[in-house]
N, C-alpha and C positions, 0 to 999 in steps of 0.2 A: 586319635583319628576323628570322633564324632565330636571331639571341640575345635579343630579345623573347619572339620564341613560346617557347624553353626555359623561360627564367625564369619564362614566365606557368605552364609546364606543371607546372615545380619550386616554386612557389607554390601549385597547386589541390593537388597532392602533398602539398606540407606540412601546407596548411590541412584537408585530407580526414584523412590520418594523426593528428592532433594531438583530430581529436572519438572518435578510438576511444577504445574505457579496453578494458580486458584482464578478463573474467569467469571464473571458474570453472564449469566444465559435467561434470555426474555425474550419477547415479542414487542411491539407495540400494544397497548390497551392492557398489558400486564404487567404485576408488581416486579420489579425489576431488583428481587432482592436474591434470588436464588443462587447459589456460588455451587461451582462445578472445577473439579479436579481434570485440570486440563496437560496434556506431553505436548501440548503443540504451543499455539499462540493463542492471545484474545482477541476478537475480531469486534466490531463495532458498524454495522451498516443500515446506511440510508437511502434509501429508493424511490424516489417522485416519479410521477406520470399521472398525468390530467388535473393534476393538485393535491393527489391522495397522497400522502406520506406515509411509508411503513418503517418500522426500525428496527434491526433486531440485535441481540447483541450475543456472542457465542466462544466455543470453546475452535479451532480449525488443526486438525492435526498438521498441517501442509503447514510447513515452517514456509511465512512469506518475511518481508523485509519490513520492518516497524515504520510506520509512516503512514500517512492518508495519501487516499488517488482518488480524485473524481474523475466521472467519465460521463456523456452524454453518448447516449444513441438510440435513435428511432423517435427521441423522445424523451423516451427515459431518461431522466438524471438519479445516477448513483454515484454516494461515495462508500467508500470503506478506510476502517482506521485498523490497524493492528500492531497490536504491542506485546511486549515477551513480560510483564512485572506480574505481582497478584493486584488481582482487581482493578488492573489499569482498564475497563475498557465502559469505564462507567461517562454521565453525563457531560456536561462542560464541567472541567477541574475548576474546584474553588482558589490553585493559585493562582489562576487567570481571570476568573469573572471577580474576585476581590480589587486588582490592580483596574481595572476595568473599570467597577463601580464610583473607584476616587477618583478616577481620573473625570468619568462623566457628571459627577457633583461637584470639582472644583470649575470643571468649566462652565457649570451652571450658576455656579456662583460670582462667576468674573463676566457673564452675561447680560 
């Protein structure tokens, strides 16, 4: 009976560990290296108003849909990004600013 109840315990253990993914959590103006055991999504958000830019980047237990949305209102321009992976919620991915960078030095070259 008490190698049952372990197993079942070391099963809800596994199965509970295995939905976390790993987020990044910062502010602006801070090292943005800190990784946080997250049940929910990573979130990613930017918020302008008068030209101040803030950023922050977090763990949100509220399972939202993976995708960016900006929005404007009053003024304010925000957007937010959130993704379900580990450590998806970091700066521009380098497999997009890479194809990006060839692409603006071959046209610099044919200029």
């Amino acid at each position: 009976m008490k190698f049952a109840v372990a197993i079942l315990l070391l099963t809800l253990i596994a199965v509970q560990s295995s939905e976390a993914i790993k987020c990044y959590e910062c502010a602006t103006g801070t090292d943005c290296k800190k990784e946080v055991n997250c049940t929910g999504v990573c979130t990613k958000t930017s918020t302008t108003t008068a030209g101040v830019t803030v950023s922050t980047k977090a763990c949100s237990t509220v399972k939202l849909e993976n995708g960016c949305k900006d929005s404007t209102i009053a003024g304010v321009t925000s957007n937010i990004c959130v993704c379900d992976s580990d450590l998806c919620n970091t700066g521009v991915a380098s497999h997009v600013a890479i194809p990006l960078m060839i692409v603006a030095a071959l046209l610099g070259r044919l200029m």
